[in-house]
N, CA, C and O atoms as a DFTB+ gen file, in Angstrom:
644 C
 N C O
     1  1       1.282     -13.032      11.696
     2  2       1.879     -12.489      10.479
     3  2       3.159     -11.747      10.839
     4  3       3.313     -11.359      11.997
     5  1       3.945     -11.561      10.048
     6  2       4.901     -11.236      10.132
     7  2       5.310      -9.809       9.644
     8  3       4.635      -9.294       8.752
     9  1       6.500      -9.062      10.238
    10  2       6.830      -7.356       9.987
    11  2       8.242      -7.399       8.878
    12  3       9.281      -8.040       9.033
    13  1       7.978      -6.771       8.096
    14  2       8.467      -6.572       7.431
    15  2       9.265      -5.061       7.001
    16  3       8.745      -4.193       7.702
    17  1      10.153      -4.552       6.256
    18  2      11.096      -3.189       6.306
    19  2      10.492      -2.760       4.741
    20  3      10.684      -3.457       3.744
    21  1       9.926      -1.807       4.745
    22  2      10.261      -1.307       3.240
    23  2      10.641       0.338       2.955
    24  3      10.377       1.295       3.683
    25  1      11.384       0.327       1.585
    26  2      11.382       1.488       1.166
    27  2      10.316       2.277       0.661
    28  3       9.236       1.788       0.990
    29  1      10.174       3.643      -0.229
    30  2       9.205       4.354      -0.347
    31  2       8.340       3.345      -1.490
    32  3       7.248       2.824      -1.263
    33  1       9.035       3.239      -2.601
    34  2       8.853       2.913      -3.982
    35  2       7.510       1.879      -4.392
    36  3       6.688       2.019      -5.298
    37  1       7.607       1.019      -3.572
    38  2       6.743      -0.209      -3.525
    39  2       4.750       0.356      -2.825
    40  3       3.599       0.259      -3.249
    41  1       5.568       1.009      -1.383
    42  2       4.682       1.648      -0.996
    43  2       3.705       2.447      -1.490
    44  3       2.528       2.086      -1.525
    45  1       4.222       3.880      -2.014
    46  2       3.630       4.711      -3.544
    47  2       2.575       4.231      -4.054
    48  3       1.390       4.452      -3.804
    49  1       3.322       3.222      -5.153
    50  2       2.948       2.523      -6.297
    51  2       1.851       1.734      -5.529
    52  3       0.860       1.906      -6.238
    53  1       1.474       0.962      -4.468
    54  2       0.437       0.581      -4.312
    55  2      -0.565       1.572      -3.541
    56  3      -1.718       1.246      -3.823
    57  1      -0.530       2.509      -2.793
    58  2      -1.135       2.904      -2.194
    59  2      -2.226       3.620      -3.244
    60  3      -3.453       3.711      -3.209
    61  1      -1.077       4.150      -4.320
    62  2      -1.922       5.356      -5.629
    63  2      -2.306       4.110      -6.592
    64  3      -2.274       4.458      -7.772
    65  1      -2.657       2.765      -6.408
    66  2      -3.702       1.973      -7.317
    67  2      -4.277       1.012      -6.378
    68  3      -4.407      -0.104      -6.880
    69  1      -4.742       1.137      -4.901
    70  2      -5.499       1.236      -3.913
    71  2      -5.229      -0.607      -3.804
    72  3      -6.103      -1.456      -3.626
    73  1      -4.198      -0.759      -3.925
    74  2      -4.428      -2.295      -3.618
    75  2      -2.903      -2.197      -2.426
    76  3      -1.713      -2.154      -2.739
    77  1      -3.481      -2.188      -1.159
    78  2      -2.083      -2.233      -0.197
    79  2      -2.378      -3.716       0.349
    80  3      -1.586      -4.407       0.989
    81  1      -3.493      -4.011       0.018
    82  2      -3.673      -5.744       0.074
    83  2      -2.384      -6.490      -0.627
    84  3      -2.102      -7.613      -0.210
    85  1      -1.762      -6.033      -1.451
    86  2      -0.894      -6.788      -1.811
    87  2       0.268      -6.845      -0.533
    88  3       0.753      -7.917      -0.172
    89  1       0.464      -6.142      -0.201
    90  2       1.547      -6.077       1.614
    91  2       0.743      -6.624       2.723
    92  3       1.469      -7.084       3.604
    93  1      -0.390      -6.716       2.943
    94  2      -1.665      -6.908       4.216
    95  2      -1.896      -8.566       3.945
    96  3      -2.228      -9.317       4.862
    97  1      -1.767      -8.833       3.141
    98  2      -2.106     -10.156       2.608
    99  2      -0.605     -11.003       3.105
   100  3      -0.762     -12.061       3.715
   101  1       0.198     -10.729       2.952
   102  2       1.600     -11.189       3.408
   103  2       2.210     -11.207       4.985
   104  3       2.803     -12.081       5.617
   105  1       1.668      -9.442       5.418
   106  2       2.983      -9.114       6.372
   107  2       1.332      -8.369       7.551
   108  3       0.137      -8.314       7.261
   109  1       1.865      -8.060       8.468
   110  2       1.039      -7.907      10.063
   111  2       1.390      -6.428       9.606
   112  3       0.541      -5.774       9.000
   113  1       2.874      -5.802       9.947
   114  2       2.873      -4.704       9.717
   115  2       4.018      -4.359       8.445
   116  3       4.816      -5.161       7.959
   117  1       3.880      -3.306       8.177
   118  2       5.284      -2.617       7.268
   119  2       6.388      -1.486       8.646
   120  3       6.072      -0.442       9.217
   121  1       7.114      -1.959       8.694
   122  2       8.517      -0.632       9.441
   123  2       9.014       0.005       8.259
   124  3       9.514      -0.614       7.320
   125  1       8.833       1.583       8.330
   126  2       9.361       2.119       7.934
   127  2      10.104       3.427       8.875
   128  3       9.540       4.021       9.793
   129  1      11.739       3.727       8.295
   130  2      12.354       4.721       8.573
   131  2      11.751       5.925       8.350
   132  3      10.827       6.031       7.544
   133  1      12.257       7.015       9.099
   134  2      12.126       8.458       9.442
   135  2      11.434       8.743       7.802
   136  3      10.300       8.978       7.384
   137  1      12.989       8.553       7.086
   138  2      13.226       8.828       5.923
   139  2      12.051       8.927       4.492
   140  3      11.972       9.723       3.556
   141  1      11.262       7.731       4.873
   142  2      10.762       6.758       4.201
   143  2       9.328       7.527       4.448
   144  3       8.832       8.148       3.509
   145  1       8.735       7.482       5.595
   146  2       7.686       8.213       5.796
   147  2       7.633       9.766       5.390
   148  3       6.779      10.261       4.655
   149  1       8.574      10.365       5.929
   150  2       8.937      11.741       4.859
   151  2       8.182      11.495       3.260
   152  3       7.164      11.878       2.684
   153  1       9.285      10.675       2.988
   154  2       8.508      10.263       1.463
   155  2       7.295      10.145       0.900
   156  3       6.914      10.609      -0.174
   157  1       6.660       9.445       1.751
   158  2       5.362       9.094       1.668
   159  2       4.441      10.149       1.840
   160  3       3.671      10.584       0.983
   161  1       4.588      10.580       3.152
   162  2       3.593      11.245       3.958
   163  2       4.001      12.748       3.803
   164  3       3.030      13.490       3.949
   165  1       4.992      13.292       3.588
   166  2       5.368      14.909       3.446
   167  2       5.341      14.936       2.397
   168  3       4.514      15.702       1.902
   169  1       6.373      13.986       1.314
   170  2       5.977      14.567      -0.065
   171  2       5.210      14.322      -0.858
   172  3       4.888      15.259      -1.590
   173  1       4.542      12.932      -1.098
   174  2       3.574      12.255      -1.522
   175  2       2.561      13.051      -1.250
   176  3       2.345      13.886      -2.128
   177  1       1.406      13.095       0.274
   178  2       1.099      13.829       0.592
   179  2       0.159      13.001       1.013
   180  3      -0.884      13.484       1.452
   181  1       0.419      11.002       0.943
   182  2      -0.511      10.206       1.097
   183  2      -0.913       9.717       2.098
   184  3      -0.065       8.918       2.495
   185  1      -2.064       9.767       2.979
   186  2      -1.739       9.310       4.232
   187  2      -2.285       7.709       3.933
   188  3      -3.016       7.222       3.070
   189  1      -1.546       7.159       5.095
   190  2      -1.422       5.677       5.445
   191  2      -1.714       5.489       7.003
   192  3      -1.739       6.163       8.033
   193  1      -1.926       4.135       6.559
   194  2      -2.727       3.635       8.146
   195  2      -1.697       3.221       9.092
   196  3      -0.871       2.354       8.808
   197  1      -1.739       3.921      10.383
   198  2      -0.101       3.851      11.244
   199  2      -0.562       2.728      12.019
   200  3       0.110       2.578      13.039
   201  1      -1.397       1.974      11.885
   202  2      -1.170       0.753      12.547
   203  2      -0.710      -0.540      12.023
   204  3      -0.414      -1.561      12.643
   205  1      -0.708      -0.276      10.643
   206  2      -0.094      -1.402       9.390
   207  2       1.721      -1.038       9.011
   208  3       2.747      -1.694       8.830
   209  1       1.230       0.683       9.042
   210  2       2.946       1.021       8.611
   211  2       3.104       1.974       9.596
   212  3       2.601       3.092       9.705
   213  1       4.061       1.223      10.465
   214  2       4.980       1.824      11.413
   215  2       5.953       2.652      11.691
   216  3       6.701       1.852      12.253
   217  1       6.637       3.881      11.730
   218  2       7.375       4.279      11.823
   219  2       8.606       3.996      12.600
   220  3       8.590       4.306      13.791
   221  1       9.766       3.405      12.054
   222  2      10.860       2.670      13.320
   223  2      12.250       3.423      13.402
   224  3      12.960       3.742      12.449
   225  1      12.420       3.581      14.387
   226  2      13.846       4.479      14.137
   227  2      15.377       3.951      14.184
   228  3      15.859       3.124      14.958
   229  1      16.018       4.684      13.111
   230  2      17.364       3.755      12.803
   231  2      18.332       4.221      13.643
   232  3      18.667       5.402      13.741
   233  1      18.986       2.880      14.526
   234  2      19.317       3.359      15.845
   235  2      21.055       3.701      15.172
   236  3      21.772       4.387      15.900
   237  1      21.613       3.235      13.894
   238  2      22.501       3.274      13.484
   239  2      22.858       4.480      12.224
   240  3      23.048       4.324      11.018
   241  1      22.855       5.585      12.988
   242  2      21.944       6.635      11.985
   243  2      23.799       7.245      10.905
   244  3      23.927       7.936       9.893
   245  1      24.980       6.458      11.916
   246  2      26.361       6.255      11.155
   247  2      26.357       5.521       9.974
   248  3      26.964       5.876       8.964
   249  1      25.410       4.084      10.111
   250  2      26.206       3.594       8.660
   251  2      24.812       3.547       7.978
   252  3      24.769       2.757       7.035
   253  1      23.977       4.034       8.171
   254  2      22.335       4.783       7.281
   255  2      23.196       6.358       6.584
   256  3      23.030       6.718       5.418
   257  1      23.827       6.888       7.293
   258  2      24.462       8.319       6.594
   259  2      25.911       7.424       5.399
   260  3      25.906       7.823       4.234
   261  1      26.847       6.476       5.723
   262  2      27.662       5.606       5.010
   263  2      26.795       5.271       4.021
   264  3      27.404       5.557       2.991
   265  1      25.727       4.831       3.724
   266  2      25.082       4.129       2.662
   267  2      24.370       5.262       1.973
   268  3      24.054       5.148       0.789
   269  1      24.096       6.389       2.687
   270  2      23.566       7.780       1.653
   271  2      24.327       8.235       0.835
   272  3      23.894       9.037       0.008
   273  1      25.917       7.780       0.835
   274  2      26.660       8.363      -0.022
   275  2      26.550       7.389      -1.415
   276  3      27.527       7.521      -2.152
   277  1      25.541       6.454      -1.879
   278  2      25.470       5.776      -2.951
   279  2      24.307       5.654      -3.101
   280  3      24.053       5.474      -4.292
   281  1      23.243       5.662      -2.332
   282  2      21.727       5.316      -2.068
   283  2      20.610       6.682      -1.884
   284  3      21.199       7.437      -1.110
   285  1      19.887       7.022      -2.085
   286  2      18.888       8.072      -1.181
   287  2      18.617       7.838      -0.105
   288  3      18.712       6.667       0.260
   289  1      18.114       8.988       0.951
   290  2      18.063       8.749       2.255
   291  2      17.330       7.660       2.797
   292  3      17.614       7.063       3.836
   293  1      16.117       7.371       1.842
   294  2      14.963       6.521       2.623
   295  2      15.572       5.151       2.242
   296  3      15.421       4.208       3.018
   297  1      16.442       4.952       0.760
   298  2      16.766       3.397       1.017
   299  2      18.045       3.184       1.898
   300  3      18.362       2.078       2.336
   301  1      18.664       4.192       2.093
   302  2      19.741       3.738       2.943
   303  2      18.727       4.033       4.287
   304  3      17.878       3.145       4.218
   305  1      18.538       4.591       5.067
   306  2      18.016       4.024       5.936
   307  2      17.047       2.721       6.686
   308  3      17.037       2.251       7.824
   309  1      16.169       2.386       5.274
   310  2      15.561       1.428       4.969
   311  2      16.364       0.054       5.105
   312  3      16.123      -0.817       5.942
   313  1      17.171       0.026       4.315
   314  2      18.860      -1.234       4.342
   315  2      18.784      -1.018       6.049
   316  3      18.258      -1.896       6.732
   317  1      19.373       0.267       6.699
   318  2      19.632       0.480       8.015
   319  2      19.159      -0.689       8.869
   320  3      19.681      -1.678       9.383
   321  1      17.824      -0.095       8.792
   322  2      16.634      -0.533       9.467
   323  2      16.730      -1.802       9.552
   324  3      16.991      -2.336      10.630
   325  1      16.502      -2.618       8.232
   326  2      16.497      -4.110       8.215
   327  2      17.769      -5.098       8.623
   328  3      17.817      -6.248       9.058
   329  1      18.841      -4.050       8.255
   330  2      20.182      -5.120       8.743
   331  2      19.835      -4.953      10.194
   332  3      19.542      -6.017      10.739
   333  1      19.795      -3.882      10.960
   334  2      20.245      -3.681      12.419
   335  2      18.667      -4.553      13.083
   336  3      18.862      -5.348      14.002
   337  1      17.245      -4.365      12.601
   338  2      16.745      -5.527      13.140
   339  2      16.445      -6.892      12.892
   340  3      15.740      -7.671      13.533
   341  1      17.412      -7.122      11.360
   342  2      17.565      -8.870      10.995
   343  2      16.107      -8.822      10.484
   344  3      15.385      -9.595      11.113
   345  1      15.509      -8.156       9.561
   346  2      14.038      -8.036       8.708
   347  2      14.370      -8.152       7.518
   348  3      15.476      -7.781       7.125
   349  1      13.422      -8.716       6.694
   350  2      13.365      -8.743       5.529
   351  2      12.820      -7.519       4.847
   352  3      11.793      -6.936       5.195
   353  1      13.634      -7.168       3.799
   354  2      13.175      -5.415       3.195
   355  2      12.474      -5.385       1.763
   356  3      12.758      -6.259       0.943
   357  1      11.688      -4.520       1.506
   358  2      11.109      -4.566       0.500
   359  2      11.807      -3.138      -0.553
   360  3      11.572      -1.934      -0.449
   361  1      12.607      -3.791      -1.422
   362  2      13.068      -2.411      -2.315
   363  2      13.518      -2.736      -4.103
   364  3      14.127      -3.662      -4.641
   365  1      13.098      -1.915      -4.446
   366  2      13.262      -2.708      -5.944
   367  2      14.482      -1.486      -6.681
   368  3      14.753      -1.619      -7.875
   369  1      14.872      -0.818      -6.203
   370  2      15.896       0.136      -7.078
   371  2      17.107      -1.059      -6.886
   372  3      17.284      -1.804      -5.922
   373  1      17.932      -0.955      -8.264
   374  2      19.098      -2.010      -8.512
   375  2      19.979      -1.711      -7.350
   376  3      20.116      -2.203      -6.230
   377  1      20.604      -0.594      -8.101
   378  2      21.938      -0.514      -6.712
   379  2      21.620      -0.593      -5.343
   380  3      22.287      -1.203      -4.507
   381  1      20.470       0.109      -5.110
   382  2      20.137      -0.988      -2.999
   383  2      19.499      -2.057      -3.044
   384  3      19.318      -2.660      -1.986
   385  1      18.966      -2.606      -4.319
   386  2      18.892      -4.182      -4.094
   387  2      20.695      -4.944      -3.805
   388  3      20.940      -5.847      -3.005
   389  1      21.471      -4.411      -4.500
   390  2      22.212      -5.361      -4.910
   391  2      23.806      -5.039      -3.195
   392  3      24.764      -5.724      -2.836
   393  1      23.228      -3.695      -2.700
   394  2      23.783      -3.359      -1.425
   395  2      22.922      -4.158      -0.177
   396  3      23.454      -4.188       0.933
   397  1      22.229      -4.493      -0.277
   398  2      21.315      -5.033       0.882
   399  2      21.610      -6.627       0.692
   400  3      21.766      -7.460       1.585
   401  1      21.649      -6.842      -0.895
   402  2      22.206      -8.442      -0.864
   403  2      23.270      -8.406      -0.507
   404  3      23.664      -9.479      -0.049
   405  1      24.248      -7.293      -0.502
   406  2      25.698      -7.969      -0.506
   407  2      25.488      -7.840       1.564
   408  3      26.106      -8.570       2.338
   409  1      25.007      -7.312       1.772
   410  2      24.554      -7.255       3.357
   411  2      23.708      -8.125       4.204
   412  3      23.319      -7.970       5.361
   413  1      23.493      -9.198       3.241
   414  2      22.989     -10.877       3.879
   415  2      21.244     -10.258       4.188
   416  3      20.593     -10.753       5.109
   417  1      20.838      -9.495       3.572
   418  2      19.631      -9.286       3.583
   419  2      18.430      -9.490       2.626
   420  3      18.222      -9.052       1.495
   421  1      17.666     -10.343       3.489
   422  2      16.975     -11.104       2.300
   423  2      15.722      -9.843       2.231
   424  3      15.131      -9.178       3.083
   425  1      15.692      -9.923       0.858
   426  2      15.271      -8.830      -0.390
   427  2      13.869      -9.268      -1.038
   428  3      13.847     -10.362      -1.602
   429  1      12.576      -8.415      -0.997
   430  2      11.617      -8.484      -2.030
   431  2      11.425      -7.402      -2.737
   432  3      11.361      -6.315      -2.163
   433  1      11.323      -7.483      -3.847
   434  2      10.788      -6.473      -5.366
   435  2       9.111      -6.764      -5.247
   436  3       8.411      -7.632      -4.725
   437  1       8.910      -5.672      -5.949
   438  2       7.322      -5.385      -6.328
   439  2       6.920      -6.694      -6.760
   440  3       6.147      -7.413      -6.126
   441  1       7.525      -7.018      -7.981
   442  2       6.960      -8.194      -8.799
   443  2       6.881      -9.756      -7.871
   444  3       6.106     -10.712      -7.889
   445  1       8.226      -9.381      -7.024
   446  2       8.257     -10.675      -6.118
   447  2       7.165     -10.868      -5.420
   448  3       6.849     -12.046      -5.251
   449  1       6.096      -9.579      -4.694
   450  2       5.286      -9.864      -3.752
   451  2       3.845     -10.291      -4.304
   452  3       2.832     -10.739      -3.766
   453  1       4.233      -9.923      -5.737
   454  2       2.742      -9.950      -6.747
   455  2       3.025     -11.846      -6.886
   456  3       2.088     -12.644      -6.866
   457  1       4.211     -12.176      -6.994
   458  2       4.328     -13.815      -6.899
   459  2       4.286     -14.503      -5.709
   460  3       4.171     -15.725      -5.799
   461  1       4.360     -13.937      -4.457
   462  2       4.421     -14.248      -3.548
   463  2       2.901     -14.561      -3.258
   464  3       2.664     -15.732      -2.959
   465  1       1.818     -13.665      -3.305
   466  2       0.627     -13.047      -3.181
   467  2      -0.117     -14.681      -3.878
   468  3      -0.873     -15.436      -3.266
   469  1       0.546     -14.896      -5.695
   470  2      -0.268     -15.790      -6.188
   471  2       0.040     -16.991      -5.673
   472  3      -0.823     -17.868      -5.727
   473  1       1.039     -17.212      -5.205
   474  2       1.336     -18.462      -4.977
   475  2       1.186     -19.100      -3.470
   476  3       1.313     -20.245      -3.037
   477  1       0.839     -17.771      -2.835
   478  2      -0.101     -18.480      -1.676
   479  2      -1.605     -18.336      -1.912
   480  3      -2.498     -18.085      -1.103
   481  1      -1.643     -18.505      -2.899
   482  2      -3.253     -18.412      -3.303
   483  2      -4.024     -17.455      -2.454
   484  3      -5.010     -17.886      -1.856
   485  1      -3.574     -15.820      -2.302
   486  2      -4.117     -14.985      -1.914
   487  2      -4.722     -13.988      -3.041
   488  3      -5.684     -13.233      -2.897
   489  1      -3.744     -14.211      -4.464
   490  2      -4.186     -13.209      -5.524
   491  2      -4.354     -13.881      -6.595
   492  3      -3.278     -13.779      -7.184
   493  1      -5.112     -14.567      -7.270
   494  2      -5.139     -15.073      -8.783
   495  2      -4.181     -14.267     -10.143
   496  3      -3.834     -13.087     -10.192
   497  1      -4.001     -15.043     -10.860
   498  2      -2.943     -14.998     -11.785
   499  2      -3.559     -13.646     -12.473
   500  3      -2.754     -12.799     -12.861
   501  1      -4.924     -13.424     -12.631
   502  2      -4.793     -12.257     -13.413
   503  2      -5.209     -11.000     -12.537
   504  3      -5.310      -9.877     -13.031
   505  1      -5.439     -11.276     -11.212
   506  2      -5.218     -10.054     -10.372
   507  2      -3.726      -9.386     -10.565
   508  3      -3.417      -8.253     -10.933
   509  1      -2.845     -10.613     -10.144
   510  2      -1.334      -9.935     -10.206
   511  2      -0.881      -9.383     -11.615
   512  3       0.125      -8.680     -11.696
   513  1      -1.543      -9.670     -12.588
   514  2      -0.891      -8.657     -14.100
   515  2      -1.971      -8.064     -14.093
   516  3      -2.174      -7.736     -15.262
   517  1      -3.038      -7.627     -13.274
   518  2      -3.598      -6.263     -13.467
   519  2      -3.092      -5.636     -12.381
   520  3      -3.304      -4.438     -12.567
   521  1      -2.482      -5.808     -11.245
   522  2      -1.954      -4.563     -10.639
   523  2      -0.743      -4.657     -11.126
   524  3      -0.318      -3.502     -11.121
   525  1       0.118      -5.404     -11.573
   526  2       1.390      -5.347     -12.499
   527  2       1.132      -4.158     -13.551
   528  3       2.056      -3.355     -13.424
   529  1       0.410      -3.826     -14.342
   530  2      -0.128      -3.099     -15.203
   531  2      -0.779      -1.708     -14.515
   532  3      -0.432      -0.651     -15.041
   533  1      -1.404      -1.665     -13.738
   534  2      -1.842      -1.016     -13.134
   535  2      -0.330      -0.010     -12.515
   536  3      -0.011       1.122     -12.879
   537  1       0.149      -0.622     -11.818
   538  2       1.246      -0.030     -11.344
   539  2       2.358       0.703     -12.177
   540  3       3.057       1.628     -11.762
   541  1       2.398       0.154     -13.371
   542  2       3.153       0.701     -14.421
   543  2       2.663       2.032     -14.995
   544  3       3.629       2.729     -15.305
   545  1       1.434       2.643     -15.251
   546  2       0.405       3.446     -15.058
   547  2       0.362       4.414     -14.113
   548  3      -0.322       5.436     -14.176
   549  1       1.462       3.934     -12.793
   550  2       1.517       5.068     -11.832
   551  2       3.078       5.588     -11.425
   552  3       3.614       6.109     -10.447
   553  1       3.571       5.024     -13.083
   554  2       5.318       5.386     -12.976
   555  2       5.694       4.252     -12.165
   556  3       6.474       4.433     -11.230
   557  1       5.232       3.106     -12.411
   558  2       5.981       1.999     -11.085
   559  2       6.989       1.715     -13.252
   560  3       6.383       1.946     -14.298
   561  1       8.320       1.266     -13.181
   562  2       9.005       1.356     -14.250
   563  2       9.948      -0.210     -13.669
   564  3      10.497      -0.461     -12.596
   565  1       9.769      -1.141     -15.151
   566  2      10.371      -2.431     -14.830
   567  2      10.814      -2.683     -16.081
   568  3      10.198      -2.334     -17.089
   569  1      12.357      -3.558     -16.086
   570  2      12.981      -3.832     -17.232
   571  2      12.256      -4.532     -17.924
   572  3      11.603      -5.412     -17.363
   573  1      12.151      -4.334     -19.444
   574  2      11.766      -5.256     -20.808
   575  2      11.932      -6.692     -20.238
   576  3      10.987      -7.464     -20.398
   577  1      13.085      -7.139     -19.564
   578  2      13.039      -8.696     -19.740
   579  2      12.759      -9.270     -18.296
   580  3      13.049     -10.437     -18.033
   581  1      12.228      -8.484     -17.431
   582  2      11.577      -8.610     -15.852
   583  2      10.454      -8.888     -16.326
   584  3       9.847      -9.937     -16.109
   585  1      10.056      -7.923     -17.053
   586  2       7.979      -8.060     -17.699
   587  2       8.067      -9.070     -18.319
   588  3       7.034      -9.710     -18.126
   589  1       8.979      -9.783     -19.214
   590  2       8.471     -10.892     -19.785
   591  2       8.848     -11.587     -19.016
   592  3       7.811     -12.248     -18.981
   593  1       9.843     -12.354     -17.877
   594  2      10.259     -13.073     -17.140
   595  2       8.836     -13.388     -16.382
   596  3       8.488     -14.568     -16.345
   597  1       7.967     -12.360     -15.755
   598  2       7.043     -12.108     -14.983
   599  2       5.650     -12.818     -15.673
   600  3       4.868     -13.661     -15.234
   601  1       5.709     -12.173     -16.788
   602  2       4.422     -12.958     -17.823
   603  2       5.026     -14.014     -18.187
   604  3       4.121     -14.366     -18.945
   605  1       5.816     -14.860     -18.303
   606  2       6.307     -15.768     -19.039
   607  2       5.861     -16.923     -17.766
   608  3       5.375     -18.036     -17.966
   609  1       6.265     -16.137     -16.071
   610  2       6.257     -17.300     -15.278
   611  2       4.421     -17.641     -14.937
   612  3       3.870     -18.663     -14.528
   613  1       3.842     -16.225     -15.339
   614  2       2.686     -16.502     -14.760
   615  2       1.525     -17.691     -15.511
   616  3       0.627     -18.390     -15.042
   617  1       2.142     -17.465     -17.050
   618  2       1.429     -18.570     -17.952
   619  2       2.249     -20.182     -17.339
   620  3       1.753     -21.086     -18.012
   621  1       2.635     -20.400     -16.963
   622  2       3.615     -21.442     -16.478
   623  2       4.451     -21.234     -15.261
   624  3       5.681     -21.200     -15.288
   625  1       3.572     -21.068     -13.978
   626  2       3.733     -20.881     -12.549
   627  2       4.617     -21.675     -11.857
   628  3       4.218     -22.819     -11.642
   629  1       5.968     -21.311     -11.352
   630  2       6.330     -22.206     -10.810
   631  2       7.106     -21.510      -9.841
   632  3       6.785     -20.357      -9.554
   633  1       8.223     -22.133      -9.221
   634  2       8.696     -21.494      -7.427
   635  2       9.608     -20.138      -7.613
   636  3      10.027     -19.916      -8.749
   637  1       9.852     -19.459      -6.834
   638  2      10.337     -17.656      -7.228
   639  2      12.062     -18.700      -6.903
   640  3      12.109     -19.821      -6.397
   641  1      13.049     -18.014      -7.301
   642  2      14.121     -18.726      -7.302
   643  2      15.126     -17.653      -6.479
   644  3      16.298     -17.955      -6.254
């Protein structure tokens, strides 16, 4: 299985509706920055299993401080993290989605991994719109036309684009 980069956001939201199967089911481990664990683990207050989520340090801590001037600490370091070890990152806030794309970094959202999940036939169609729902319930917050994009694909399943 494979390691993967994520920010706080995704993390949270599953840990506080107890399904981290949705990341375990996909990826070997999660790397996360300094930053990121702060998040989690100091302010959250949640602990997590350090053999799934890793703590990795951003050896480029110049252009992780460059990207704090538009981003918060944990997604700019997070971006950091994944450009400088060529990983795929998990972050769903717009503006560091759309900084990490313009940075040749291939990108998953919450909803992406809930499609990812069904379509390797690890989560059935109505597991993923009950932790879709579920997550919304724990302040996880998604545009009007993402939720229907999301329900629209799940009645009529087909490849993430």
């Amino acid at each position: 299985m494979s390691i993967i980069v994520s920010d706080a956001t995704t993390i949270i939201t599953l840990l506080n509706i107890n399904r981290i199967d949705v990341l375990s089911n996909l990826f070997g481990q999660v790397c996360i920055p300094q930053k990121v664990y702060d998040e989690v683990v100091v302010h959250e207050k949640i602990v997590i299993d350090s053999n799934f989520f890793i703590t990795c340090k951003v050896e480029d801590q110049e252009f992780a401080t460059l990207l704090g001037k538009s981003l918060d600490e944990g997604e700019s370091e997070a971006i950091a993290l994944a450009k400088e070890r060529t990983l795929s990152l998990i972050i769903d806030e717009k503006k560091g989605r759309k900084i990490a794309l313009g940075l040749g970094i291939n990108i998953f959202g919450f909803v992406g991994l809930l499609i990812l999940n069904y379509q390797s036939n690890l989560l059935k169609a109505q597991d993923i719109v009950d932790i879709f729902y579920q997550a919304t319930t724990q302040g996880f917050r998604v545009g009007k036309r993402l939720e229907e994009e999301f329900l629209t694909w799940i009645e009529a399943p087909r490849s993430i684009e």
